[in-house]
C-alpha positions in Angstrom: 16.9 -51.0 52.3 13.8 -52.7 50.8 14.0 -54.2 47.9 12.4 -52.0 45.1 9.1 -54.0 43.5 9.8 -55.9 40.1 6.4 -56.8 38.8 7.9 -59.4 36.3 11.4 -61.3 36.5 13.9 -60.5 33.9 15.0 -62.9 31.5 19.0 -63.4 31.1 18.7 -65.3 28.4 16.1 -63.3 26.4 17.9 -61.9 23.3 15.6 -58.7 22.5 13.6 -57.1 25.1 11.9 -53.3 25.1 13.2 -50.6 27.1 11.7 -50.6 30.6 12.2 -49.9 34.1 9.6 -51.2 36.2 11.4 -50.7 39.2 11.4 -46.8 38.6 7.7 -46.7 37.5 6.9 -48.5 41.3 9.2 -45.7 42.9 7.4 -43.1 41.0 4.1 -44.1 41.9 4.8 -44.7 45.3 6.4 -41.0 45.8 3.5 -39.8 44.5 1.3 -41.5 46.9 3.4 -40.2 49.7 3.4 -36.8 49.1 0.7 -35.8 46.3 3.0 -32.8 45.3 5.8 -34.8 43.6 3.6 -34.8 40.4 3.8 -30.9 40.5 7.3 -31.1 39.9 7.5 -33.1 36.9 7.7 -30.6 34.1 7.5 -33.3 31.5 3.8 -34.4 29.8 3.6 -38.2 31.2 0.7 -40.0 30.3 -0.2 -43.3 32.0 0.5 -45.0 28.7 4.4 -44.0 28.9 4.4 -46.5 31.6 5.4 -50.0 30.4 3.3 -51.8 33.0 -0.2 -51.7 32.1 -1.1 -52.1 35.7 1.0 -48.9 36.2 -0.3 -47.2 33.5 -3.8 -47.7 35.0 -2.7 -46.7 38.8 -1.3 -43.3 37.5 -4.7 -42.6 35.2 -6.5 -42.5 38.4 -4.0 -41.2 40.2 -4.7 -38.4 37.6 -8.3 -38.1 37.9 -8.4 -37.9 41.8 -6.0 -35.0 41.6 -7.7 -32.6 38.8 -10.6 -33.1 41.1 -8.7 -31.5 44.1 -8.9 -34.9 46.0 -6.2 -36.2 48.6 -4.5 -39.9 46.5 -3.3 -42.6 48.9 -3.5 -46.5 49.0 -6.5 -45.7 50.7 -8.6 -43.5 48.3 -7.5 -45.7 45.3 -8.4 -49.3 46.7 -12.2 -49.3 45.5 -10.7 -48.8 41.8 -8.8 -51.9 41.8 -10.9 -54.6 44.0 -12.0 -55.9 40.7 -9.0 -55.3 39.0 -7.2 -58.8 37.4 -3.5 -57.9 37.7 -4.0 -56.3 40.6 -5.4 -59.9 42.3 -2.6 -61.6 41.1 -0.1 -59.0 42.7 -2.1 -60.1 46.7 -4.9 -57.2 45.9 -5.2 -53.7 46.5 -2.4 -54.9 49.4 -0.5 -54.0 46.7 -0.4 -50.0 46.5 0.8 -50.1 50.4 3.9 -51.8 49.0 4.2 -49.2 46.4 4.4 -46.8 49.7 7.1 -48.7 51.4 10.4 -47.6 50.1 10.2 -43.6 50.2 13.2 -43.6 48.3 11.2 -42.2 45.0 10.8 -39.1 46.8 14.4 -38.2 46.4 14.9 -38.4 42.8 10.8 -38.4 41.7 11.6 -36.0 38.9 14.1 -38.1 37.2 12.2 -41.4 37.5 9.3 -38.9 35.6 12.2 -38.5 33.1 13.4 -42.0 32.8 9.9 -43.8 32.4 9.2 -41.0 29.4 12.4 -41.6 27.4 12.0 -45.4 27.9 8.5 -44.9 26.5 9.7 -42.7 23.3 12.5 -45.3 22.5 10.1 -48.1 22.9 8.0 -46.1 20.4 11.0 -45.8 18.1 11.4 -49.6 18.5 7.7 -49.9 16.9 8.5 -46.8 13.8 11.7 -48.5 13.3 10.2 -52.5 12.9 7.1 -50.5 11.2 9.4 -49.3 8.6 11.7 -52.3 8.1 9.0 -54.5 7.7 6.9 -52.1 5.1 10.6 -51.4 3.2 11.0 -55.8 2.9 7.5 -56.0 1.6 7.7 -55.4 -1.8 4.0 -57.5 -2.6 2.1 -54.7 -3.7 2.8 -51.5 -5.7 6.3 -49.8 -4.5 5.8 -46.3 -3.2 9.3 -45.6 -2.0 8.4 -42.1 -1.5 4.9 -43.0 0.7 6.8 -45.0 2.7 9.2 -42.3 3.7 6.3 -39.4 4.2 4.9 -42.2 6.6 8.3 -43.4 8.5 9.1 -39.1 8.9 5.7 -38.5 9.7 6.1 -41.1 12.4 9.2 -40.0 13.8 7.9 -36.6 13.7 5.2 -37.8 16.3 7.9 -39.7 18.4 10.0 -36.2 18.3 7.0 -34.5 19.7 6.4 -37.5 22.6 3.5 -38.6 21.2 4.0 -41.6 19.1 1.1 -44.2 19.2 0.2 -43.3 22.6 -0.6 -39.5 21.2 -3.5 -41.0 18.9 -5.5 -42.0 21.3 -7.4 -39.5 24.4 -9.7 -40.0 26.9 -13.0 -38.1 27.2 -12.0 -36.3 30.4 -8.7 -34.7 28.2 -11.2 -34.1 25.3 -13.0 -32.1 27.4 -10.8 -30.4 29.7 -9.3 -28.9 26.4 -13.1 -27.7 24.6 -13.4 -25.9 28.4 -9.8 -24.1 28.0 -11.1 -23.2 24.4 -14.6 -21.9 25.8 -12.7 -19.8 28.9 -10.6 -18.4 26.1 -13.4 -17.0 24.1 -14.7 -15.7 27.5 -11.6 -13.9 28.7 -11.8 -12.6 25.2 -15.2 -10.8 25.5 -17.1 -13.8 23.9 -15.2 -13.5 20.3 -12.6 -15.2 19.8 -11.1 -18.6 21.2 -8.7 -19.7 18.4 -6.1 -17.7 16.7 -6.6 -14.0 16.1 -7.1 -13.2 12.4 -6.7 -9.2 13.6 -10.2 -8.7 12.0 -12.8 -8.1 14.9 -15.6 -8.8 12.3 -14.3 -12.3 11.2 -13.1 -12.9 14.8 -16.8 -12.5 16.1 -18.3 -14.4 12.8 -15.7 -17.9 13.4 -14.1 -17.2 16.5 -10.9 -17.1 15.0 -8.6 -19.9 13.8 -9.3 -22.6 15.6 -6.3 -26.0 16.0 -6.7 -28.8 13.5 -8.9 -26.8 11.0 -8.4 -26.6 6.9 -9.3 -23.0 6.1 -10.0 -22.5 1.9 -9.2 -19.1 1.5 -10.5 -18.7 -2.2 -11.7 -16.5 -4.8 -11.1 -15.2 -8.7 -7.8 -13.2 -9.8 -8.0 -9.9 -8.1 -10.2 -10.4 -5.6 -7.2 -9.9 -3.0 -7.2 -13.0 -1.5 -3.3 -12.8 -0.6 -3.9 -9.1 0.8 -6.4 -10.8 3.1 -3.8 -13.5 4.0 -0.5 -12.0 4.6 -2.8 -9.3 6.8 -4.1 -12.3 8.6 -0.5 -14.2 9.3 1.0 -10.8 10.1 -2.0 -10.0 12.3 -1.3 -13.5 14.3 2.2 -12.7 14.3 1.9 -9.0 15.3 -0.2 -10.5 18.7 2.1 -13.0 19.4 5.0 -10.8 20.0 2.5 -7.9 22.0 1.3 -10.6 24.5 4.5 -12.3 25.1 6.0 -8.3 26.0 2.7 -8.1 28.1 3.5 -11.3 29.6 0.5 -13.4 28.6 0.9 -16.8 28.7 1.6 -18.9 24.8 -1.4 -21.1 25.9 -3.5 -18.4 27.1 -2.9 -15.9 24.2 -4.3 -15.6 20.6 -1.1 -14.8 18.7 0.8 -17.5 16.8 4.1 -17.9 15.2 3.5 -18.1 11.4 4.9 -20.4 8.4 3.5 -18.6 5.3 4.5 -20.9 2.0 4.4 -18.9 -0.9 4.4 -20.8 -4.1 3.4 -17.4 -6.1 5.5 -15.2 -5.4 8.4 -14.5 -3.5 9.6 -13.8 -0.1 10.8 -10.1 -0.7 7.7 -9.4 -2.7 5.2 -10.5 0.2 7.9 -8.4 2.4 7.1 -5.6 0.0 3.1 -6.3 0.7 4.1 -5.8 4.3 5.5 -2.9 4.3 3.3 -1.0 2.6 0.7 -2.3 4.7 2.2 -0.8 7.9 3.8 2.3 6.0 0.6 3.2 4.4 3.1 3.7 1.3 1.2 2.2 -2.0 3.3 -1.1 -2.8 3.5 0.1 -6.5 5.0 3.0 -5.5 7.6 0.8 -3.0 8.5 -1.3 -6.2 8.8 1.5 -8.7 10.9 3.6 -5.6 8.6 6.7 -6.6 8.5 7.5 -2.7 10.2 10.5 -1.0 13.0 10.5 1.6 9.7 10.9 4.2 8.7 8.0 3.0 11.8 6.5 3.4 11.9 7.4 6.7 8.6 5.7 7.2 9.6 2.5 5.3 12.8 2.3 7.6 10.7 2.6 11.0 8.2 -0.1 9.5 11.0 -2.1 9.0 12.6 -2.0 12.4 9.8 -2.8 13.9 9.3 -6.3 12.0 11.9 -7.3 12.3 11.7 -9.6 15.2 8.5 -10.4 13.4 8.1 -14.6 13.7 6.9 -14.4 10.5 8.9 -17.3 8.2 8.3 -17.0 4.6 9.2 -20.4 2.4 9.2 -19.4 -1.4 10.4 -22.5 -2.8 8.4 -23.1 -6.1 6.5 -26.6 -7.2 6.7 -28.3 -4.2 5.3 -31.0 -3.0 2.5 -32.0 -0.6 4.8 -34.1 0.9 7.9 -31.7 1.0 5.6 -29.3 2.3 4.7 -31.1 5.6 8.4 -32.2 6.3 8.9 -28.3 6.3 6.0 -27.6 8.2 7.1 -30.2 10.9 10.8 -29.0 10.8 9.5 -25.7 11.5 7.4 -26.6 14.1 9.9 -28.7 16.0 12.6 -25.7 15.6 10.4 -22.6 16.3 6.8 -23.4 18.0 4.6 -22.5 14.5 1.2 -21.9 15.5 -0.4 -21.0 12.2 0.6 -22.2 8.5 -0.7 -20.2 5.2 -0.4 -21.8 1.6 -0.5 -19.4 -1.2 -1.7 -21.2 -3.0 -3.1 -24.9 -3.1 -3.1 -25.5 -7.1 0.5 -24.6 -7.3 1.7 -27.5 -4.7 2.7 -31.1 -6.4 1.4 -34.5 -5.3 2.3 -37.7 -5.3 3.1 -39.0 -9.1 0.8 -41.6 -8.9 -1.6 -38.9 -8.6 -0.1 -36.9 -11.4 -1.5 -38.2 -14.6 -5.0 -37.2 -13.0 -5.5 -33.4 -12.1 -8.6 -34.4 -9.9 -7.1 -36.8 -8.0 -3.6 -34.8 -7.4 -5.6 -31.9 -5.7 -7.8 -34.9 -3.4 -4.4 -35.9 -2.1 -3.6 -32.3 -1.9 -6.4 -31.6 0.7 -6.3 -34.2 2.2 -2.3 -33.6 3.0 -3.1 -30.4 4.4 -6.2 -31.7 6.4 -3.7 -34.2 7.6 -1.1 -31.6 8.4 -3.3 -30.0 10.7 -4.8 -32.5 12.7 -0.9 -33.6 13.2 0.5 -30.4 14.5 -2.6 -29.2 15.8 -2.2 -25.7 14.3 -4.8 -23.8 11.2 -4.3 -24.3 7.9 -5.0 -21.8 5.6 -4.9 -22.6 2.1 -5.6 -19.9 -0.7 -7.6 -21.7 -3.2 -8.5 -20.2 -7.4 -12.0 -20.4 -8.5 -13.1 -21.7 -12.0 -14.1 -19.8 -14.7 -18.0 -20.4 -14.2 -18.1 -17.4 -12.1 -17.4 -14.9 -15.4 -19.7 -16.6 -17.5 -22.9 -15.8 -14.7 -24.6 -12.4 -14.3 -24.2 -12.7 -10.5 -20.3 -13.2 -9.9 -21.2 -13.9 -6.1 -19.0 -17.3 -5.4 -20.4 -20.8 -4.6 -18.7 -23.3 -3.2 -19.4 -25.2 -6.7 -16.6 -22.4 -8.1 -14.2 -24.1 -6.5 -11.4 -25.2 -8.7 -10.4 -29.1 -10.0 -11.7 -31.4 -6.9 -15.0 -31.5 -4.8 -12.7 -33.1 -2.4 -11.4 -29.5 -1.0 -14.9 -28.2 -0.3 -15.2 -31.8 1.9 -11.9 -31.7 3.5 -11.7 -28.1 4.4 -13.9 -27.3 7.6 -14.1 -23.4 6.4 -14.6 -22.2 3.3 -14.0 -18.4 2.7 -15.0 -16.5 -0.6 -13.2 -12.8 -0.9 -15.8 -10.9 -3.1 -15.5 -7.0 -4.3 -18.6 -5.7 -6.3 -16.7 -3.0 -7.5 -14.1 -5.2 -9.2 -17.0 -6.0 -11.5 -18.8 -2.9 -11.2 -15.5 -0.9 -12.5 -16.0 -2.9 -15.9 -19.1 -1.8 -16.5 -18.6 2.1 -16.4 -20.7 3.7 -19.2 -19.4 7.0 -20.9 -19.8 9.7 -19.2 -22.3 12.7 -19.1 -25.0 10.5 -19.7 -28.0 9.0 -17.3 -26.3 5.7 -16.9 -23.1 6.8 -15.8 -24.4 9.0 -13.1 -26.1 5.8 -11.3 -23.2 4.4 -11.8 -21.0 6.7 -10.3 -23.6 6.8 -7.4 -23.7 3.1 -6.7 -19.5 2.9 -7.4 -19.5 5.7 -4.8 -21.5 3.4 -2.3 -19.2 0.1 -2.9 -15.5 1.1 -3.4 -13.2 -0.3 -1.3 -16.0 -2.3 0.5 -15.2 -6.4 0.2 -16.8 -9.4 1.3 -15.9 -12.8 3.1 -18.2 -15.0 2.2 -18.4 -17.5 4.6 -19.8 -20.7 2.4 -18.9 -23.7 5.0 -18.1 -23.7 9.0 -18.3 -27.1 10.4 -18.2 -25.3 14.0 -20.7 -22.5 13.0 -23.0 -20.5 10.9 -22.3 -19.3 7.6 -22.8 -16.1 6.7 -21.2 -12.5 5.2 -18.4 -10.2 6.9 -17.6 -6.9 5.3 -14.8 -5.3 5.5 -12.7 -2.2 4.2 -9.7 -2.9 1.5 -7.5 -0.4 0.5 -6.1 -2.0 -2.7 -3.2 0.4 -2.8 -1.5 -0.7 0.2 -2.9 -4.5 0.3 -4.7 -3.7 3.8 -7.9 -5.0 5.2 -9.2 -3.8 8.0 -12.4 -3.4 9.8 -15.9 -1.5 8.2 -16.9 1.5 10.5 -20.6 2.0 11.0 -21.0 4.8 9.0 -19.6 3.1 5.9 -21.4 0.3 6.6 -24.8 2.1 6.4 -23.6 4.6 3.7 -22.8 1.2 1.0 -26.6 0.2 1.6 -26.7 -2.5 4.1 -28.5 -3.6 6.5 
């Protein structure tokens, strides 16, 4: 039996040296130029930087590239990539992908060499966390942030966890790419709508295409407006799909449901539960609270109930915390269940840092920031709920502005949506003159037009327009749903 290829000679008498396996990188390869449909059995993401030999690494990118373009890969087909290439010249030349070929032995166990050559690569990267952290933990030059440290080193290992590590940071244009065309082909398949997550509202879906990975979403608006109705309909909405494609058996990657982490730091879990249920009872949630509801209604409650049950809705109503406690959660919950969707209610109430305490201003900049961070990381939508200053009572037109927004510039810069909820006749209702008189019958007329009509406001899309959605809230059971046509035209617009 041939000898298998060692591209460098080990070193006895070296006293530290990274995981590797050269040899079983060479057998890889060289099953995979054999018989091109090896690579369809490996079930595990490698990347051509998991290999340890950067010659390696650059053999299996094109190796790669040739195949996504439905092309046959031999020693043949890949020789005019490497007649310029250094390392190959030193090996004898392109000569040197024929030896690759020579021991078929990879073919045999191909799948495990896949294995191997990926847990080397994630225990080299724990090598690198692991020095990173030592080295930061000795260094004591500069200010001490114990705490910073240990947000970074989790934050690290979380990325090791996942198989990414450093060699998740950085993509090529062609993987770039590949993923904006699954994106577009999603909207397509959709109708033209909707590419990201479903918010279960066709006329927000249509308006931002849904919630789209890595984006911050500020979800704000003054006390009342319903800006947790709109949420928890939104995360339930998500959640409801999820379950519905995976019993119509629609692919995760294909579908516009998500799992959904929804942090409450309001109020908590049973009373969002409560929210719920009324919802999808059509039972007023005063009523639920009070228990003013007949044994129908019961009835009702109990079926709503069963059927959310299996719901992968997790609620975490744990009060102050942090920015930083907040993303270990949100990465715990991600490793555990698959999370595709987080929702903060809301982003004033979470901690930072306390360096960043003794300034208001600069606690919510880190805030954002941490939740801008958060997800680019796990590649999921944000949503934070956001207040609104005061300004907005003191002006004849209550219509929000992204200068409303509470404590910190920073959010309206981090976030890459910014969502207002308005209700005219939240302000309208306030106004009502006495009755029998001239006054009150326009009034009536125009609170006639308005109730139960609400706005999104849609102040900032990176991605898109901006722009106004209106929709139908029915403030006794917390719902939003779509505007029909007829109530559309019937409130006056156009």
């Amino acid at each position: 039996m041939a000898e298998l290829i060692r591209l460098a000679a080990a070193n006895e008498a070296e006293p530290q040296r990274l995981p590797r396996n050269i040899e079983a990188e060479a057998a890889f390869l060289g099953a995979i130029l054999i018989d091109n449909r090896v690579i369809e059995d490996v079930s595990i993401k490698l990347q051509p930087d998991h290999f340890f030999e950067p010659l390696h690494g650059r053999i299996f990118e094109h190796i790669l590239r040739l195949i996504d373009r439905n092309m046959l890969v031999t020693p043949v087909t890949l020789k005019p990539f490497f007649e310029a290439d250094e390392s190959m010249r030193e090996l004898g030349g392109p000569g040197y992908l024929i030896k690759l070929t020579a021991d078929g032995s990879g073919l045999i166990g191909a799948r495990d060499f896949a294995q191997q050559i990926y847990d080397l690569a994630l225990l080299r990267e724990l090598v690198t966390v692991g020095r990173t952290l030592v080295d930061n933990a000795l260094d004591t030059s500069e200010s001490v942030d114990p705490k910073g440290q240990i947000e970074a080193a989790e934050s690290a290992l979380y990325k090791v966890a996942e198989g990414e590590g450093e060699t998740g940071s950085m993509k090529s244009f062609l993987t770039a790419s590949t993923e904006a065309i699954r994106n577009v082909e999603k909207a397509l398949n959709s109708g033209g709508s909707l590419s990201g997550i479903t918010t279960g509202l066709n006329s927000i879906n249509t308006k931002c295409g849904g919630l789209h990975n890595s984006d911050l979403v500020i979800l704000a608006g003054r006390p009342g407006m319903g800006k947790t109705s709109l949420a928890t309909n939104i995360a339930f909405n998500a959640a409801r799909r999820w379950v519905r494609e995976r019993e119509d058996g629609i692919e995760e990657s294909k579908g516009s449901g998500a799992k959904v982490a929804f942090f409450s730091l309001e109020m908590s879990a049973d009373q969002l539960a409560t929210r719920i249920l009324a919802e999808q009872s059509g039972i007023s949630s005063e009523l639920l609270r009070m228990g003013k509801i007949s044994r129908e209604d019961f009835r009702e409650l109990s079926r709503a109930s069963r059927e959310l049950q299996e719901l992968p809705l997790f609620i975490d109503d744990t009060p102050a915390l942090t920015i930083a406690a907040l993303r270990t959660r949100a990465r715990r919950l991600q490793r555990r269940h698959g999370i595709g969707l987080i929702v903060v209610d809301y982003l004033q109430l979470l901690q930072g840092s306390s360096r960043a305490n003794d300034n208001r201003v600069n606690e919510i900049s880190e805030i954002s920031r941490g939740l801008k961070t958060l997800a680019k990381e796990l590649s999921i939508p944000v949503v934070a709920l956001s207040q609104l200053s005061r300004a907005v009572e003191q002006r004849e037109d209550k219509t929000p502005m992204l200068s409303d927004l509470r404590e910190s510039g920073s959010i309206e810069q981090d976030a890459d949506m910014v969502w207002f909820v308005y209700r005219e006749d939240y302000y309208e209702l306030m106004k009502k003159p006495d009755e029998g008189t001239p006054a009150f019958e326009a009034w009536n007329e125009k609170m006639e037009r308005i109730h139960g009509i609400a706005e999104l406001i849609i102040s900032k899309q990176r991605h898109g327009s901006t722009g106004r959605v209106r929709m139908k809230f029915e403030a006794k059971i917390t719902r939003f749903s779509d505007l029909a046509d007829d109530q559309y035209a019937d409130a006056g617009y156009d």
